[in-house]
C-alpha positions as CSV (number, residue, x, y, z in Angstrom):
1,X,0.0,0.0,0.0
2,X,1.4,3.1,-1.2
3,X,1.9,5.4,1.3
4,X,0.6,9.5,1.0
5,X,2.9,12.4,-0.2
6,X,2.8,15.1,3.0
7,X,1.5,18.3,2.1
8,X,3.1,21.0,3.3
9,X,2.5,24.4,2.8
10,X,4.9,27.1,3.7
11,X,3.0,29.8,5.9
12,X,2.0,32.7,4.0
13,X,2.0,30.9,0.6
14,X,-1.7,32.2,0.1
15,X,-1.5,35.9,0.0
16,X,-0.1,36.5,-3.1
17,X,-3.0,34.3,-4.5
18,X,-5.7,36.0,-2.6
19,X,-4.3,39.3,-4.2
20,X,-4.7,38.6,-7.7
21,X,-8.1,37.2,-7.4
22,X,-8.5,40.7,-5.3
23,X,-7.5,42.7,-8.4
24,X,-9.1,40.4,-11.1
25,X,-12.7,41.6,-9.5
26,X,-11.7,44.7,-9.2
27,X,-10.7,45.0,-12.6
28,X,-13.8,43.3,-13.7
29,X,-15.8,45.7,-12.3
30,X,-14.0,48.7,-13.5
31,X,-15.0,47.0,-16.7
32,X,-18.5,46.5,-16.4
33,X,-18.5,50.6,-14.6
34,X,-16.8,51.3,-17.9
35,X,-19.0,49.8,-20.6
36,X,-21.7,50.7,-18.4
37,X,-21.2,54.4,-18.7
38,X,-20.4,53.9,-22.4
39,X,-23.7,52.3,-22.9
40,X,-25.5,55.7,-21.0
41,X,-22.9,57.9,-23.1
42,X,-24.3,56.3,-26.3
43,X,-27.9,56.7,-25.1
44,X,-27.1,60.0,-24.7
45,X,-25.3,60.9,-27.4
46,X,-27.8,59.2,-30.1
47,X,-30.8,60.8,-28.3
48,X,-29.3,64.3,-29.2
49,X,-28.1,63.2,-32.8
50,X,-24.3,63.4,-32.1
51,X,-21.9,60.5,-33.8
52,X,-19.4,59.1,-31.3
53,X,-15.6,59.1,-31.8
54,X,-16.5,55.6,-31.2
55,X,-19.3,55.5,-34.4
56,X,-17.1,57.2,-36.5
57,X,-14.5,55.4,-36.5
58,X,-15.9,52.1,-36.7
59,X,-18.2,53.3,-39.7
60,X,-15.3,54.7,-41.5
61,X,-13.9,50.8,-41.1
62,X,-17.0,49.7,-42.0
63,X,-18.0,51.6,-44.5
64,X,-15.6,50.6,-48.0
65,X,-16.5,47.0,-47.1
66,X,-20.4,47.9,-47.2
67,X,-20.2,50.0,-50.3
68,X,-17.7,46.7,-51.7
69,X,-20.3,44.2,-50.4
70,X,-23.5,46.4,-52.3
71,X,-22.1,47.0,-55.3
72,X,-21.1,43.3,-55.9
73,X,-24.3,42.6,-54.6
74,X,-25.8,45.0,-57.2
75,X,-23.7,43.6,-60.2
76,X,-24.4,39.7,-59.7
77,X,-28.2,41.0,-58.9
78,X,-28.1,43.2,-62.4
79,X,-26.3,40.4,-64.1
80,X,-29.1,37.6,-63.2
81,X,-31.7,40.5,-64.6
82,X,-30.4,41.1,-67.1
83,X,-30.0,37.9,-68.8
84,X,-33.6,37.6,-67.9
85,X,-34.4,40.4,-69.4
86,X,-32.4,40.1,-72.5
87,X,-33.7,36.5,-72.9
88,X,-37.0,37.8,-72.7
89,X,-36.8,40.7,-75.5
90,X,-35.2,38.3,-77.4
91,X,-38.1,35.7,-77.5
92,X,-40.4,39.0,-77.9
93,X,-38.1,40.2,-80.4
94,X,-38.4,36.9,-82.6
95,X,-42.1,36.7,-82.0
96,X,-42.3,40.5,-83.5
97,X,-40.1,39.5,-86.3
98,X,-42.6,36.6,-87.2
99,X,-45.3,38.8,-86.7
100,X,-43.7,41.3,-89.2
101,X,-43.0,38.1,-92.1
102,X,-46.8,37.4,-91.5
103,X,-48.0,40.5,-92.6
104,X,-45.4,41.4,-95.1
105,X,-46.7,37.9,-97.0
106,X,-50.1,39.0,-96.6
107,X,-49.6,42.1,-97.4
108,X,-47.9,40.8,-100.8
109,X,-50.7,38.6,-101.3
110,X,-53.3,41.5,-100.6
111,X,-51.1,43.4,-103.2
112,X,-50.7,40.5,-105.8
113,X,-54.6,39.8,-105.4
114,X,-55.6,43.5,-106.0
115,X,-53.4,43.8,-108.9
116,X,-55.4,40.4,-110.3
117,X,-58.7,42.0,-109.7
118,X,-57.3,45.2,-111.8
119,X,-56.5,43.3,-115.0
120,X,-59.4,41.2,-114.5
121,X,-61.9,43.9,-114.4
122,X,-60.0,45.1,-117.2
123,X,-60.8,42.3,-119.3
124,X,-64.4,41.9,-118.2
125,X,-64.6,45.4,-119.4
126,X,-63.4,44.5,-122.6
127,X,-64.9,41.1,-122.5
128,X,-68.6,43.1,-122.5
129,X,-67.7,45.4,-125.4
130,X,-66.5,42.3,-127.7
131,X,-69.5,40.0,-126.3
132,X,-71.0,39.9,-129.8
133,X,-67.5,37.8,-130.9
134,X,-68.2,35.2,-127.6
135,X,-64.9,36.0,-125.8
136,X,-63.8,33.7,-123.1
137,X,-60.7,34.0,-120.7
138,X,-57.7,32.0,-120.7
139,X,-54.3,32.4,-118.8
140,X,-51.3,32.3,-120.1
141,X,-49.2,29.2,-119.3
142,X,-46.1,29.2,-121.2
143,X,-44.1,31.4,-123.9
144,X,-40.8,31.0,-126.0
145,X,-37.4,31.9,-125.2
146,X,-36.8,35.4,-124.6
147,X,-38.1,38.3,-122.7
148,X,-40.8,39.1,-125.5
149,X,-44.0,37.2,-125.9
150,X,-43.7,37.3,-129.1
151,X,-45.5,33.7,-129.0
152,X,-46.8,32.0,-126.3
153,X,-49.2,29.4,-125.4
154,X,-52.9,29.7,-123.1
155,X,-54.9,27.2,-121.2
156,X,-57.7,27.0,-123.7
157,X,-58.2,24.7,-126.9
158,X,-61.1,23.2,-129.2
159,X,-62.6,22.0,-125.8
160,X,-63.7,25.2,-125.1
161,X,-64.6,26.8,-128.1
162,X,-61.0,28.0,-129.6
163,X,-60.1,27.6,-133.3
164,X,-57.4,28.7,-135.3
165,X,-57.4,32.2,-136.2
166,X,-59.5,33.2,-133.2
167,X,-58.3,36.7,-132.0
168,X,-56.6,37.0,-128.8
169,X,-56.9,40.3,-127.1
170,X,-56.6,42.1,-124.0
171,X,-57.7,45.4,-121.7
172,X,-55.2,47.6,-123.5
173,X,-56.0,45.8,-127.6
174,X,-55.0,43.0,-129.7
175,X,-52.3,40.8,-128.6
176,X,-52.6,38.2,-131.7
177,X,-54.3,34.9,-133.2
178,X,-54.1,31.2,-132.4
179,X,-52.1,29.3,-135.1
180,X,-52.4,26.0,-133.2
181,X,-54.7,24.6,-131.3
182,X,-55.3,21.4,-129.2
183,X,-58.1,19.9,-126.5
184,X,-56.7,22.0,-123.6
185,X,-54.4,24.7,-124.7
186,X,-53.9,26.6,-127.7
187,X,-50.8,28.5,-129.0
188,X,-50.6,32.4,-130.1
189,X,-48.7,34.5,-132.3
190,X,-48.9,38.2,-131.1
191,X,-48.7,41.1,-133.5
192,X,-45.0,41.8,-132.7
193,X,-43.8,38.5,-134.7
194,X,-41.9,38.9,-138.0
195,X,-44.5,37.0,-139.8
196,X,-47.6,38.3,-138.5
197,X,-49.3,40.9,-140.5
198,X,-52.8,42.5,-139.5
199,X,-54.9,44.8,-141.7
200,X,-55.0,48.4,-139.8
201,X,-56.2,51.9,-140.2
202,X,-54.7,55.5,-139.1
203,X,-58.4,56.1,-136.9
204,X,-58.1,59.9,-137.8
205,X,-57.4,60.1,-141.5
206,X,-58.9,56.5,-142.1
207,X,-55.7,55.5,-144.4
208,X,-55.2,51.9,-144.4
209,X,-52.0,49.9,-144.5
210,X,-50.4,46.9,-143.4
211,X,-48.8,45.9,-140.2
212,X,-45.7,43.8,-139.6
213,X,-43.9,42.8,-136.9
214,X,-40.3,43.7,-136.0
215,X,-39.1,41.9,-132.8
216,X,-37.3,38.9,-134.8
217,X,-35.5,41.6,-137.3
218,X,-34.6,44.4,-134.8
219,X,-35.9,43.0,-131.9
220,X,-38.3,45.8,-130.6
221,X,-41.9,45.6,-130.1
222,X,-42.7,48.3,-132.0
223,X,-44.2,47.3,-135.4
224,X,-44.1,48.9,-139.2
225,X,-47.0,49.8,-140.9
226,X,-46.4,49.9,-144.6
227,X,-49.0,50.5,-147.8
228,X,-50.3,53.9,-146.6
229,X,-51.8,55.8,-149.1
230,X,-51.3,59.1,-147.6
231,X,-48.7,58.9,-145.0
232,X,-47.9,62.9,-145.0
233,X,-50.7,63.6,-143.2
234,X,-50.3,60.9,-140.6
235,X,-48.3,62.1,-137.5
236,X,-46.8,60.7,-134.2
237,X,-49.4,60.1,-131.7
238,X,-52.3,58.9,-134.6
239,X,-54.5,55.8,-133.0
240,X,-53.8,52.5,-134.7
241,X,-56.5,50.2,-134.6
242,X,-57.7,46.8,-137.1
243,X,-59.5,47.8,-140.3
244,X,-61.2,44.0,-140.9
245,X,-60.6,44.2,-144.2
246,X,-58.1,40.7,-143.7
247,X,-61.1,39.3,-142.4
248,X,-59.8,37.8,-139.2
249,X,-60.3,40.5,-136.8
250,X,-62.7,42.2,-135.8
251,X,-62.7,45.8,-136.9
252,X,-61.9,48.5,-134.4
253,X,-59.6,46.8,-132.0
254,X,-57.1,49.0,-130.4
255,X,-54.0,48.1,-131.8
256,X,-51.0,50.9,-131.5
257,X,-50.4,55.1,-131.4
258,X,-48.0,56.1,-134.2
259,X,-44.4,57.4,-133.3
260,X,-42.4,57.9,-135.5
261,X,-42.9,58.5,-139.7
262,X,-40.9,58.1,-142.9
263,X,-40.1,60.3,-144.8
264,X,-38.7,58.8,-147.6
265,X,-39.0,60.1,-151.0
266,X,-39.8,56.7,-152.6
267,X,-43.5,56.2,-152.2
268,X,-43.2,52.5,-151.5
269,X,-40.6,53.1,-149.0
270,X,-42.3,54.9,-146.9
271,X,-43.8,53.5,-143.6
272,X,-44.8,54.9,-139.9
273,X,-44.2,53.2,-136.5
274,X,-46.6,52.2,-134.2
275,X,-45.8,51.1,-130.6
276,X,-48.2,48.5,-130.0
277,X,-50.6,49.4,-127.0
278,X,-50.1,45.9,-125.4
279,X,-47.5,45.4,-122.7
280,X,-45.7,42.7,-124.7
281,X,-43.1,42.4,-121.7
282,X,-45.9,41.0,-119.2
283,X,-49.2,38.9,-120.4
284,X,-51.3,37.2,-117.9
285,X,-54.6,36.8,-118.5
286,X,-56.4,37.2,-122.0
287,X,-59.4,36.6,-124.1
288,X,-60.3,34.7,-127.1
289,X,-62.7,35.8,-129.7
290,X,-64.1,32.8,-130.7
291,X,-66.3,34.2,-133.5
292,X,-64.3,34.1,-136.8
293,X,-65.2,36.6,-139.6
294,X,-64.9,34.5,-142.6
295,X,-65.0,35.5,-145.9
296,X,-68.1,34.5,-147.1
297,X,-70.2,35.5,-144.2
298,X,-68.4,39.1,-144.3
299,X,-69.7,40.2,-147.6
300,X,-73.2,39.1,-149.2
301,X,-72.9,37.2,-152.2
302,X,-72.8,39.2,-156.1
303,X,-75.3,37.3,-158.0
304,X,-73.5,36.2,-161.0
305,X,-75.2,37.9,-164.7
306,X,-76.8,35.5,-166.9
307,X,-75.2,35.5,-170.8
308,X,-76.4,37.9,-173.4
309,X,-78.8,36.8,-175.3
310,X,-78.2,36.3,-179.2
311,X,-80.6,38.5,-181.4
312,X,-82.2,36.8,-184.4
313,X,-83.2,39.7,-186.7
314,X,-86.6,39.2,-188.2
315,X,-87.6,39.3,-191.9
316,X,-90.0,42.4,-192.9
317,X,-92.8,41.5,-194.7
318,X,-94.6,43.4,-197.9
319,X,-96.9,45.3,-195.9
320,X,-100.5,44.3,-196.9
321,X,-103.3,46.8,-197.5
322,X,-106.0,47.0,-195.0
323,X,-109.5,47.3,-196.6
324,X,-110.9,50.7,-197.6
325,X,-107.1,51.9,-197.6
326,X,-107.4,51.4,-201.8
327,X,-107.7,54.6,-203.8
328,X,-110.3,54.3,-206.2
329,X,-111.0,57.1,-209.5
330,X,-113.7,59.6,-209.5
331,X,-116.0,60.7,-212.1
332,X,-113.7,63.6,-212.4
333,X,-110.7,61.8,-213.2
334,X,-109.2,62.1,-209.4
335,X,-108.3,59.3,-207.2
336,X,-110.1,59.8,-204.4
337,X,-107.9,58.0,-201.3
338,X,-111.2,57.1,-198.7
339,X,-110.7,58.1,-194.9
340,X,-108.6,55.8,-193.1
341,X,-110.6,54.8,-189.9
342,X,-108.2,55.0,-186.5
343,X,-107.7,51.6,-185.7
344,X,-108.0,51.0,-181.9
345,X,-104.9,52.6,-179.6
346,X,-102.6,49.6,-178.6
347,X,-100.1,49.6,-175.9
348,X,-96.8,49.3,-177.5
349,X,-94.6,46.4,-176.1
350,X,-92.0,47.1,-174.0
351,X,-88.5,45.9,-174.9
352,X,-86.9,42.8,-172.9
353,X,-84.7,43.7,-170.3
354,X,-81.2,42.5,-170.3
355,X,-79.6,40.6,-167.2
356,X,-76.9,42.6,-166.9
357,X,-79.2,45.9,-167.1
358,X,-81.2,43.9,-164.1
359,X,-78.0,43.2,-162.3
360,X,-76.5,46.7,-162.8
361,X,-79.8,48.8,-161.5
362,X,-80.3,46.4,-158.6
């Protein structure tokens, strides 16, 4: 059994001990007195609006660190907003943008339909002036190579009514004829073609002439009008229009306005120019006068004169004496010629009348 250290203690050894506690309290009180009468300063102070030395300087510590803090704060808080916001006007952006492609294509489509109901009012128009030639409307579904219609093809053939030689017009004149023609389409030859020729006549001095195409020769629309009779008194800006007299088209049909005239000294060199009043550049949509003038329904028939008859000359007779027309003597040696007695008034007979006189008066 272990045996127990003695404690001894040296006498005295507990003052020094009892001391520092002593001056731990009274330090700790000092303290508490201290922040105690810093507290009622601060009261004080604050109540009469005054900033302690105390305030100040901590609040000039704190302060760069607060104004750091907020305006990192406000730059990670305007970031997040504003890629919300600019991912917001975007997707508003895009829907306005489709919005906008909407109504520009319906807009073009308002525009391309009004433009339709123009040229087809046009034609209606001239669709009721020509209704005595049955016009019908066809669209045009091809041309030839180039940037001139100078031929072209429509949707219309001998299903519908459409024969070759059938005029073609449109709202502005004549475009052409048909020179083919199937079940479902039908092909045209406009008046600008270097082998189309139309029968035409100045409107204002009535001269008529011949029109020929020039867009395969000099390739221009305008066309040349030869066979004038009178071309120095036609001038630029004289109407153009058919004459009928080719019997193919109907007479009156806007065709051209003269500009420009010849004046060559050769009489059958000289010609005008006519710009043709059809947009040659652009065809849509034209009509087809089904009604062709043909020759024998254009002018009545000239009844043909019979022959001359051959005259037989007749033989004269010896004229024989009619009773009591006998002179007979007298007593007195005279003939004595008796009184001829009228013979009854007769209607003399008229004289045949000759086939050709019949034909001529008529």
């Amino acid at each position: 059994m272990a045996r127990k250290k003695p404690n001894f203690r040296r006498p005295g050894s507990d003052l020094p001990r009892n001391r520092s506690k002593r001056l731990g309290r009274w330090m700790i009180g000092l303290a508490v007195t201290i922040g105690v009468v810093l507290v009622i300063l601060f009261i004080v102070s604050r109540s009469a609006g005054q900033v302690t030395v105390a305030e100040n300087a901590a609040g000039s510590l704190l302060s760069p660190v607060q104004n750091l803090f907020s305006s990192v704060t406000k730059n990670v808080r305007d970031w997040f907003t504003n890629r919300q916001t600019v991912a917001s006007l975007q997707a508003a952006n895009q829907e306005l943008q489709l919005q906008v492609d909407t109504l520009t294509i319906q807009l073009q489509a308002t525009e391309e339909e009004r433009q339709e109901n123009d040229r087809l009012r046009a034609l209606l128009e001239a669709g009721e002036r020509y209704e005595a030639q049955d016009p019908i409307y066809a669209e045009v579904i091809a041309k030839d190579a180039g940037v001139w219609f100078s031929t072209f093809t429509i949707n219309r053939g001998t299903l519908h009514g459409v024969s070759v030689n059938n005029a073609v017009i449109t709202a502005d004149g004549l475009a052409g004829r048909v020179y083919e023609v199937g079940l479902n389409y039908a092909k045209v030859r406009s008046i600008i073609h270097s082998t189309s020729s139309v029968a035409c006549l100045i409107q204002r001095t009535r001269d008529n002439g011949v029109l020929t195409g020039q867009v395969d020769v000099a390739e221009t629309d305008e066309c040349q009008m030869n066979y004038l009779p009178n071309i120095s008194s036609v001038v630029p800006g004289d109407t153009v229009v058919t004459s009928g007299v080719d019997m193919l088209f109907p007479k009156g049909l806007m065709v051209g306005t003269v500009t420009a005239v010849s004046r060559q000294t050769d009489t059958t060199d000289k010609y005008v120019m006519v710009k043709p009043a059809v947009d040659f550049y652009h065809l849509e949509e034209v009509l087809v006068l089904r009604v062709v003038i043909e020759n024998d329904e254009a002018l009545a028939p000239v009844p043909t004169p019979s022959p001359k008859p051959t005259v037989t000359p007749k033989v004269t007779l010896e004229p024989t004496p009619r009773p009591g027309t006998t002179p007979e003597p007298t007593p007195d040696g005279l003939w004595s010629y008796p009184t001829a007695t009228p013979a009854p008034e007769t209607v003399p007979t008229p004289e045949p009348t000759l086939p050709e006189e019949a034909w001529a008066n008529s």
